[in-house]
MOPAC internal coordinates of N, CA, C and O (Angstrom, degrees):
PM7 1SCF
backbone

  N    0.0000 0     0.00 0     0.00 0    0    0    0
  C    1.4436 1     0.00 0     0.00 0    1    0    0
  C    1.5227 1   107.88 1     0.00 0    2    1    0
  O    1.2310 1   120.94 1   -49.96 1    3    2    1
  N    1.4206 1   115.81 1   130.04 1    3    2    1
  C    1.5539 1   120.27 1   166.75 1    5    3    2
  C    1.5974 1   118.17 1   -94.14 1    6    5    3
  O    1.2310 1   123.58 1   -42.39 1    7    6    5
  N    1.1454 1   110.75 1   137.61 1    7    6    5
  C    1.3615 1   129.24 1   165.09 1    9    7    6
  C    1.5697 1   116.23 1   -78.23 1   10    9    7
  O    1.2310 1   118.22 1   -39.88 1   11   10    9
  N    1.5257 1   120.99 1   140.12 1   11   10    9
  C    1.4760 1   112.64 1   165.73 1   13   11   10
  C    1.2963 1   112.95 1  -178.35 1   14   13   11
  O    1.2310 1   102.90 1   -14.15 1   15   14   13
  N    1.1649 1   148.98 1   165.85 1   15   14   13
  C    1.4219 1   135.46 1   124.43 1   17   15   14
  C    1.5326 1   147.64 1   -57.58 1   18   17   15
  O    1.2310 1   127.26 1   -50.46 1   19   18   17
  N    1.1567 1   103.63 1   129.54 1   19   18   17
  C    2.0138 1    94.22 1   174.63 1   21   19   18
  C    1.3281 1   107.98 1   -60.87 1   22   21   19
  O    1.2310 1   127.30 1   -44.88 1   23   22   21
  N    1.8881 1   103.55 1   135.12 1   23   22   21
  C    1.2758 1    88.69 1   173.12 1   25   23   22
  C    1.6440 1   111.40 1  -101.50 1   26   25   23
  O    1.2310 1   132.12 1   160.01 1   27   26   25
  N    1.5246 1    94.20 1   -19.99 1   27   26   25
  C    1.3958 1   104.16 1   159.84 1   29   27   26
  C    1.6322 1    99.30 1  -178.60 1   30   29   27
  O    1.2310 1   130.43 1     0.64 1   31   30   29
  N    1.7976 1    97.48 1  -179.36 1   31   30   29
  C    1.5039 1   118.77 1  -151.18 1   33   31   30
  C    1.7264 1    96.25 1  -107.27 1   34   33   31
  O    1.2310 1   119.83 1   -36.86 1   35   34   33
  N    1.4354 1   117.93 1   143.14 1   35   34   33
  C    1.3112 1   103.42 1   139.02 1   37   35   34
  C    1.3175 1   117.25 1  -173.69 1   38   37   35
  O    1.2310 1   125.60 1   -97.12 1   39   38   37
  N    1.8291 1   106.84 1    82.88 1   39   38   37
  C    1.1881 1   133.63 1  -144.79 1   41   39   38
  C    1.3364 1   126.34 1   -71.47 1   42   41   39
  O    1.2310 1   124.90 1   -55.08 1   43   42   41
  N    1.9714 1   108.20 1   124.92 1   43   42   41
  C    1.1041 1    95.34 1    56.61 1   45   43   42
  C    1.6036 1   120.76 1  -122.17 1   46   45   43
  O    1.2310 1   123.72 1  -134.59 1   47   46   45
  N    1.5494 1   110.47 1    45.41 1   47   46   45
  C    1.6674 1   119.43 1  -157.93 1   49   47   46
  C    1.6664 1    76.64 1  -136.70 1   50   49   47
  O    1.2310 1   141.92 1    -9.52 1   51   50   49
  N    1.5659 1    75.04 1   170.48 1   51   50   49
  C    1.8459 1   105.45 1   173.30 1   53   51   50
  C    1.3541 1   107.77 1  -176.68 1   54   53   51
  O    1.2310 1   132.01 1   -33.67 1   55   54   53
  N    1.5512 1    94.42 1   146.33 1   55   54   53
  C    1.8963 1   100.56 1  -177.48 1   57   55   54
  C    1.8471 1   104.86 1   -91.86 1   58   57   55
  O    1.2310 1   143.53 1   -34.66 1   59   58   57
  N    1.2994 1    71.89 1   145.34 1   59   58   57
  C    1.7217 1   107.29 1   179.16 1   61   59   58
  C    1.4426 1   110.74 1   -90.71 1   62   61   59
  O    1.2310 1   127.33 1   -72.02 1   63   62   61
  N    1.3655 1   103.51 1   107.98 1   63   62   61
  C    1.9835 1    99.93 1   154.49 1   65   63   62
  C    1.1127 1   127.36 1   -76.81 1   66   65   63
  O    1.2310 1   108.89 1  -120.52 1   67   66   65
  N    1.4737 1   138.41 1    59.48 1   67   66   65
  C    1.4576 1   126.37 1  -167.72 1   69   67   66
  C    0.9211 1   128.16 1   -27.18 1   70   69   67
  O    1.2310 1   107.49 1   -33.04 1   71   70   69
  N    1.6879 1   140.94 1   146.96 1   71   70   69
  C    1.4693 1   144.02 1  -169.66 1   73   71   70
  C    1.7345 1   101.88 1   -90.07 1   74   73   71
  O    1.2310 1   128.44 1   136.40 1   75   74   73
  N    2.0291 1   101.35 1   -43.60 1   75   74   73
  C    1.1357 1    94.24 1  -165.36 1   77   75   74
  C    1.7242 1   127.30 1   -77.16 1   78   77   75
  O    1.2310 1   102.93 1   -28.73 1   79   78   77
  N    0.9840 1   148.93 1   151.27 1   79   78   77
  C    1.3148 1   157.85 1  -157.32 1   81   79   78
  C    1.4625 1   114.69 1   -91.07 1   82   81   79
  O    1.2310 1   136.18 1  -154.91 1   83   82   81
  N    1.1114 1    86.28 1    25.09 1   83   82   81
  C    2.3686 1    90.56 1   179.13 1   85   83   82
  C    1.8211 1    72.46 1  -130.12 1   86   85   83
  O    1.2310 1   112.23 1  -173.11 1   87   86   85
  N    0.9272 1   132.25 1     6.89 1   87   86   85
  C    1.8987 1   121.86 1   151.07 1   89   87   86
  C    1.4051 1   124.67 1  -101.70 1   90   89   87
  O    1.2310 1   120.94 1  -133.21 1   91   90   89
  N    0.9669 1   115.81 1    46.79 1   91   90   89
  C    1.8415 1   107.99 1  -162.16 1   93   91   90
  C    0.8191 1   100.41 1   -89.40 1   94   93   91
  O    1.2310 1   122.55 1   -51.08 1   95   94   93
  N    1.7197 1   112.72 1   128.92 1   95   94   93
  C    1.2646 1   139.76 1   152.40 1   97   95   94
  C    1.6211 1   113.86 1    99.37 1   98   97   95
  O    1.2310 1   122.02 1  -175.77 1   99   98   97
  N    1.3099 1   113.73 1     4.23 1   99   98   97
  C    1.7007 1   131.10 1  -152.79 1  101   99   98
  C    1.4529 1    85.95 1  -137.19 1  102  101   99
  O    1.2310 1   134.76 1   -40.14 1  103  102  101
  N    1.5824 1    89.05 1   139.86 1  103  102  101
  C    1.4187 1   107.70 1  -163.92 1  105  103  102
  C    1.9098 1    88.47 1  -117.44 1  106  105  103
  O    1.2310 1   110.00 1   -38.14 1  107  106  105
  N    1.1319 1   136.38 1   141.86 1  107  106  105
  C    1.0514 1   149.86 1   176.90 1  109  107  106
  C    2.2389 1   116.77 1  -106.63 1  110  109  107
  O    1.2310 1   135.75 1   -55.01 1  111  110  109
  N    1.8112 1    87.12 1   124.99 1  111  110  109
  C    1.4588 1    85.06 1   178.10 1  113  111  110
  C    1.5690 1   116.85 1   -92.16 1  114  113  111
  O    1.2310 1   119.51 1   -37.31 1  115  114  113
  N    1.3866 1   118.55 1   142.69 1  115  114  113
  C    1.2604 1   122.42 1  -153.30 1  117  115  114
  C    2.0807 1    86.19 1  -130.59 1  118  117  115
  O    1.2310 1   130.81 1   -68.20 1  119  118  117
  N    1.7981 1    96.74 1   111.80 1  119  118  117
  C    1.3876 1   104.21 1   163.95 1  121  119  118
  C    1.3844 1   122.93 1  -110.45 1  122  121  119
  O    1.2310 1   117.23 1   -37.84 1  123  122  121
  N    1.5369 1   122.88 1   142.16 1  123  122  121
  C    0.8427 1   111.95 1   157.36 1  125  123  122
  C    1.3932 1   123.82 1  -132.53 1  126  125  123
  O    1.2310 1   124.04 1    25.28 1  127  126  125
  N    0.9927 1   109.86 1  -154.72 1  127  126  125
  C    1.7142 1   120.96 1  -155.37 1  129  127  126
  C    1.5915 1   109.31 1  -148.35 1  130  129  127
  O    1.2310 1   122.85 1   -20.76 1  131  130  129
  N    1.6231 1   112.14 1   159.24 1  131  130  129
  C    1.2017 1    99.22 1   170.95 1  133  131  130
  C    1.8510 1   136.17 1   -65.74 1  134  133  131
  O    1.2310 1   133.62 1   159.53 1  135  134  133
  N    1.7070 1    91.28 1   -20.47 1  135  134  133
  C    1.8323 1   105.74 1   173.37 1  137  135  134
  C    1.8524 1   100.55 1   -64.64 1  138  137  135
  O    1.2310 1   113.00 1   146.26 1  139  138  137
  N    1.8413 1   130.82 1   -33.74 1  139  138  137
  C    1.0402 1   116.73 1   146.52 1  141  139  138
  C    1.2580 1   115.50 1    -9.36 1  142  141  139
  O    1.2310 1   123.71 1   -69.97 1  143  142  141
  N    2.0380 1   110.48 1   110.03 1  143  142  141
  C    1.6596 1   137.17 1   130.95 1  145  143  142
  C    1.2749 1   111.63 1   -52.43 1  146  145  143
  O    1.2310 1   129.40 1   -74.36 1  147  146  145
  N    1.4915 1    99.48 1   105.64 1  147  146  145
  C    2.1543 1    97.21 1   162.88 1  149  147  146
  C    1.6568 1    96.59 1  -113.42 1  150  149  147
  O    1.2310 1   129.48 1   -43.18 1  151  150  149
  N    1.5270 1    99.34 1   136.82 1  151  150  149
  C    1.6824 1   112.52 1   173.27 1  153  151  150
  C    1.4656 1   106.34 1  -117.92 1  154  153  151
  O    1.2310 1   114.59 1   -37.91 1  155  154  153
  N    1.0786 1   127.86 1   142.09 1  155  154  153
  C    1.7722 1   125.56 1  -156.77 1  157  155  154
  C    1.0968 1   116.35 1    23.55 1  158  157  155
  O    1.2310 1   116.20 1  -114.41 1  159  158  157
  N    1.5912 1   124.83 1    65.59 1  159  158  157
  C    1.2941 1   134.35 1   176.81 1  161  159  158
  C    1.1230 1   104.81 1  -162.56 1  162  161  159
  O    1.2310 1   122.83 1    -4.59 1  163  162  161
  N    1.3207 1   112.18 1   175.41 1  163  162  161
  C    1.7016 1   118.70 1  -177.99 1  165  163  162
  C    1.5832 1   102.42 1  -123.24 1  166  165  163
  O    1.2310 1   117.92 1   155.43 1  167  166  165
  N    0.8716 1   121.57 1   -24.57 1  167  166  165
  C    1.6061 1   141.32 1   179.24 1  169  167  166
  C    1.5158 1   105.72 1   140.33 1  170  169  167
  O    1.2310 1   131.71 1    -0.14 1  171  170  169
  N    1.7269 1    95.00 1   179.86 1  171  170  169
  C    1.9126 1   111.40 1  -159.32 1  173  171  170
  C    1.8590 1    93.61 1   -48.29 1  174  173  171
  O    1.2310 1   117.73 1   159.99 1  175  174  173
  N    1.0017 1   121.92 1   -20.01 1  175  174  173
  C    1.3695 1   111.97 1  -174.57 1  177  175  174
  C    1.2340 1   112.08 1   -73.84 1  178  177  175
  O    1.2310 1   105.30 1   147.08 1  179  178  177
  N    1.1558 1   144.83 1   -32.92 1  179  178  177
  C    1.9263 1   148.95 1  -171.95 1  181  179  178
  C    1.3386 1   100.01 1  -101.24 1  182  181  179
  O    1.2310 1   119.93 1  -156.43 1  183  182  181
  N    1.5882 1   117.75 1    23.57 1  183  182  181
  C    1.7556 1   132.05 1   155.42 1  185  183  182
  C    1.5443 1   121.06 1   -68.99 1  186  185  183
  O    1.2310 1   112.87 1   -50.66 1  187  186  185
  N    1.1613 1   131.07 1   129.34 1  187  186  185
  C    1.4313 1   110.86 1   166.57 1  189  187  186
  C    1.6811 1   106.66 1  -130.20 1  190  189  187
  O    1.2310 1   121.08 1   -18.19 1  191  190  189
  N    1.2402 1   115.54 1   161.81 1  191  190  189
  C    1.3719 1   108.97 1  -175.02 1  193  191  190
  C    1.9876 1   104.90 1   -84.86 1  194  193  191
  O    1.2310 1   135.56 1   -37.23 1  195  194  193
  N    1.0313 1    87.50 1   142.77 1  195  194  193
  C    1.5938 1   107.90 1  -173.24 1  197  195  194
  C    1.6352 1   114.92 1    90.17 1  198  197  195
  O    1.2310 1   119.34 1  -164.93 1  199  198  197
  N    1.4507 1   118.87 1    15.07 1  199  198  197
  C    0.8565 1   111.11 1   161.95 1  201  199  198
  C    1.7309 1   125.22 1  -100.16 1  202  201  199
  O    1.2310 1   115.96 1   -29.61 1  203  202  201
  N    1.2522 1   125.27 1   150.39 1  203  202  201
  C    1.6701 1   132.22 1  -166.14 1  205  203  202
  C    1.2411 1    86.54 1   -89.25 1  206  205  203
  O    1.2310 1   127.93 1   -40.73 1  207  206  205
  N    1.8201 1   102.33 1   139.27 1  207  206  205
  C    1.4757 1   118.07 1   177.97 1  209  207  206
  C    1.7997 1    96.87 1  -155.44 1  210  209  207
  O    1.2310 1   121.31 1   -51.06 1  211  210  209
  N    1.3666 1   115.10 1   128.94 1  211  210  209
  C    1.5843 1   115.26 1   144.44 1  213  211  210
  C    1.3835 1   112.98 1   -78.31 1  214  213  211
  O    1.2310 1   131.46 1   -34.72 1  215  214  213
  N    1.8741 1    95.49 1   145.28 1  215  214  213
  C    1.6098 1   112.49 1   177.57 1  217  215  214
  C    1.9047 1    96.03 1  -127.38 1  218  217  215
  O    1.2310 1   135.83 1   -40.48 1  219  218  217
  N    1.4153 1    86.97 1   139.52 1  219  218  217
  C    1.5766 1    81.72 1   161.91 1  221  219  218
  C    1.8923 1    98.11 1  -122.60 1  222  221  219
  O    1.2310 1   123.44 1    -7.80 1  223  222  221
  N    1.4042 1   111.01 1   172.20 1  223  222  221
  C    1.0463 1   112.56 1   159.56 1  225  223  222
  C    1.9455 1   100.87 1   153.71 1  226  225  223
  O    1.2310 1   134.66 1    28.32 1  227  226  225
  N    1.6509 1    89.24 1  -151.68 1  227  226  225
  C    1.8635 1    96.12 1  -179.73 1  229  227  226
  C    1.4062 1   114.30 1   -97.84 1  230  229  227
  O    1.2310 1   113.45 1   -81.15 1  231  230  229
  N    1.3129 1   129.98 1    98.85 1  231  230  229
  C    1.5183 1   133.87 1   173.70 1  233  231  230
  C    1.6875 1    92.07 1   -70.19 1  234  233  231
  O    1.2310 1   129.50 1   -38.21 1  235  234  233
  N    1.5863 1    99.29 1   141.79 1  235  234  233
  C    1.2438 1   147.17 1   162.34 1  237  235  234
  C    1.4075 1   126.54 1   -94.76 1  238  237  235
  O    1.2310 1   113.97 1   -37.72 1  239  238  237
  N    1.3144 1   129.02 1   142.28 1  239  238  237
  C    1.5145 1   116.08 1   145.73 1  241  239  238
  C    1.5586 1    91.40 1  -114.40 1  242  241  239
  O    1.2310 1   124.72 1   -18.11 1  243  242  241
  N    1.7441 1   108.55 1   161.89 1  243  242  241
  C    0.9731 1    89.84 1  -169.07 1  245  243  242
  C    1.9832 1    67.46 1  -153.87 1  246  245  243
  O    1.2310 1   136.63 1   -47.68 1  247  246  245
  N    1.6626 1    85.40 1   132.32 1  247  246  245
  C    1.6307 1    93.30 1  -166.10 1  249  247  246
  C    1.7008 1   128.72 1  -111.48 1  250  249  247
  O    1.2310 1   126.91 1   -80.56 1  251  250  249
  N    1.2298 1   104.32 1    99.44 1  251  250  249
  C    1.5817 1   110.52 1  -169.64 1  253  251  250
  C    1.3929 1   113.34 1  -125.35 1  254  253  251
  O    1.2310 1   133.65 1   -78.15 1  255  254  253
  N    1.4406 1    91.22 1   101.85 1  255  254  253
  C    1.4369 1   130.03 1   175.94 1  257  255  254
  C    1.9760 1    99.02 1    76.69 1  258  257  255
  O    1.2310 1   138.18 1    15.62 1  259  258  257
  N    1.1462 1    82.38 1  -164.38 1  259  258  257
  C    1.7871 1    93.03 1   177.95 1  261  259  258
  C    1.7245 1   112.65 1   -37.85 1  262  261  259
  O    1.2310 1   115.95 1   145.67 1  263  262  261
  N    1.2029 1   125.29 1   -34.33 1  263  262  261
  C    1.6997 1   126.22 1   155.50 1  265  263  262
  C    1.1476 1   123.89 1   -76.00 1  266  265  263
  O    1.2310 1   126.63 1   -13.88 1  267  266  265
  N    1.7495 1   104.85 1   166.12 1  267  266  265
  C    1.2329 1   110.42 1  -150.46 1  269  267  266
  C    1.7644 1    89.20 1  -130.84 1  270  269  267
  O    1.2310 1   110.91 1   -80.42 1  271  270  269
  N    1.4891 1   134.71 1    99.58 1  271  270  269
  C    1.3649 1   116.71 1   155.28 1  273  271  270
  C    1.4008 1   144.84 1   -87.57 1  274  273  271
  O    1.2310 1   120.20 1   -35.36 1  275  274  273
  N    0.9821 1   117.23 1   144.64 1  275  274  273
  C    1.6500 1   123.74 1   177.95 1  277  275  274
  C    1.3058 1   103.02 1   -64.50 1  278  277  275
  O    1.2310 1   118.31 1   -62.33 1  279  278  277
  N    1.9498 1   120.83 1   117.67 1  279  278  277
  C    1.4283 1   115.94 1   129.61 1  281  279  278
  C    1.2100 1   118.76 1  -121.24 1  282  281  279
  O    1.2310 1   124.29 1   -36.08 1  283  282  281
  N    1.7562 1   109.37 1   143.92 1  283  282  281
  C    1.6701 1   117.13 1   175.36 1  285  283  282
  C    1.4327 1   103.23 1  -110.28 1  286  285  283
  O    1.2310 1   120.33 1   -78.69 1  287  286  285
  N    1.3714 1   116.98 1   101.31 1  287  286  285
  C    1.5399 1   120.93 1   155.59 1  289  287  286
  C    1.9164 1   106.39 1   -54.46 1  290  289  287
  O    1.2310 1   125.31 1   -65.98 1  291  290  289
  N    1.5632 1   107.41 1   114.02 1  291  290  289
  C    1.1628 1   126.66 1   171.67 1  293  291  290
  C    1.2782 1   103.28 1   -64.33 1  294  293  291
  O    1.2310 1   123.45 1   -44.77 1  295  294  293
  N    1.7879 1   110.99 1   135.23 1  295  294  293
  C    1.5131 1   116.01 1   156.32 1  297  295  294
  C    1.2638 1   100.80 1  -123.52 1  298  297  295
  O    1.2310 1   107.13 1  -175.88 1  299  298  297
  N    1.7779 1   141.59 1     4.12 1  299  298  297
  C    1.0621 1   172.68 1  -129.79 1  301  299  298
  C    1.0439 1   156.26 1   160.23 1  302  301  299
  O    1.2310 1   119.82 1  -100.71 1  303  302  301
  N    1.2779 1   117.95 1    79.29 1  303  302  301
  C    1.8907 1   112.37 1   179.90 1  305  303  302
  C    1.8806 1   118.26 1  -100.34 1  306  305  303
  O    1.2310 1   132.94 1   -77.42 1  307  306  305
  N    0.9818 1    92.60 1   102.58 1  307  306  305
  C    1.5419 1   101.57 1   164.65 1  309  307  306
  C    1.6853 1   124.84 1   -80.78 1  310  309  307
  O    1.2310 1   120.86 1   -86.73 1  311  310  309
  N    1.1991 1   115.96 1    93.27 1  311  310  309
  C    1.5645 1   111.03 1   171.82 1  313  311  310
  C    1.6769 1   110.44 1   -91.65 1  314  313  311
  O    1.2310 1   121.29 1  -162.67 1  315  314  313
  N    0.8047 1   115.13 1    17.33 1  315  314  313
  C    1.8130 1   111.53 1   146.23 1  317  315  314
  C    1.6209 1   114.63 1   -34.34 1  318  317  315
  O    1.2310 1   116.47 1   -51.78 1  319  318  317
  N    1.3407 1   124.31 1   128.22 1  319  318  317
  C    1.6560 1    99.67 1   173.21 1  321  319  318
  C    1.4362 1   103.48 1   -84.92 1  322  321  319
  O    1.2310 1   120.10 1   180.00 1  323  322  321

């Protein structure tokens, strides 16, 4: 499970600020789907940015050009703080 903040929404994905420190400085995109688990949520829509949420699911890199981006296919969003 990842820790982070939304930094914002734009559904049916939203970027992830990771908490943990093997992410620095890289903001992670977080998709989901209707098979998407929401726990104190209604779905990506009742998201707001700056709020703390665990995600579980399948991280990606996904590689375009000389960079490297983060995607986590959601099987889980927990907005519990």
């Amino acid at each position: 499970m990842l820790r982070g903040t939304v930094l914002s929404v734009a559904s049916p994905n939203f970027q992830l600020d990771p908490a943990a420190a093997i992410f620095p400085d890289q903001s992670i995109e977080v998709r989901t789907f209707p098979q998407t688990e929401f726990e104190d949520a209604a779905g990506v829509g009742s998201l707001a940015p700056g709020q703390a949420v665990r995600v579980r699911g399948l991280l990606l890199v996904k590689q375009s050009g000389p960079n490297a981006e983060m995607v986590l296919v959601a099987e889980k969003v927990d907005a519990r703080p």
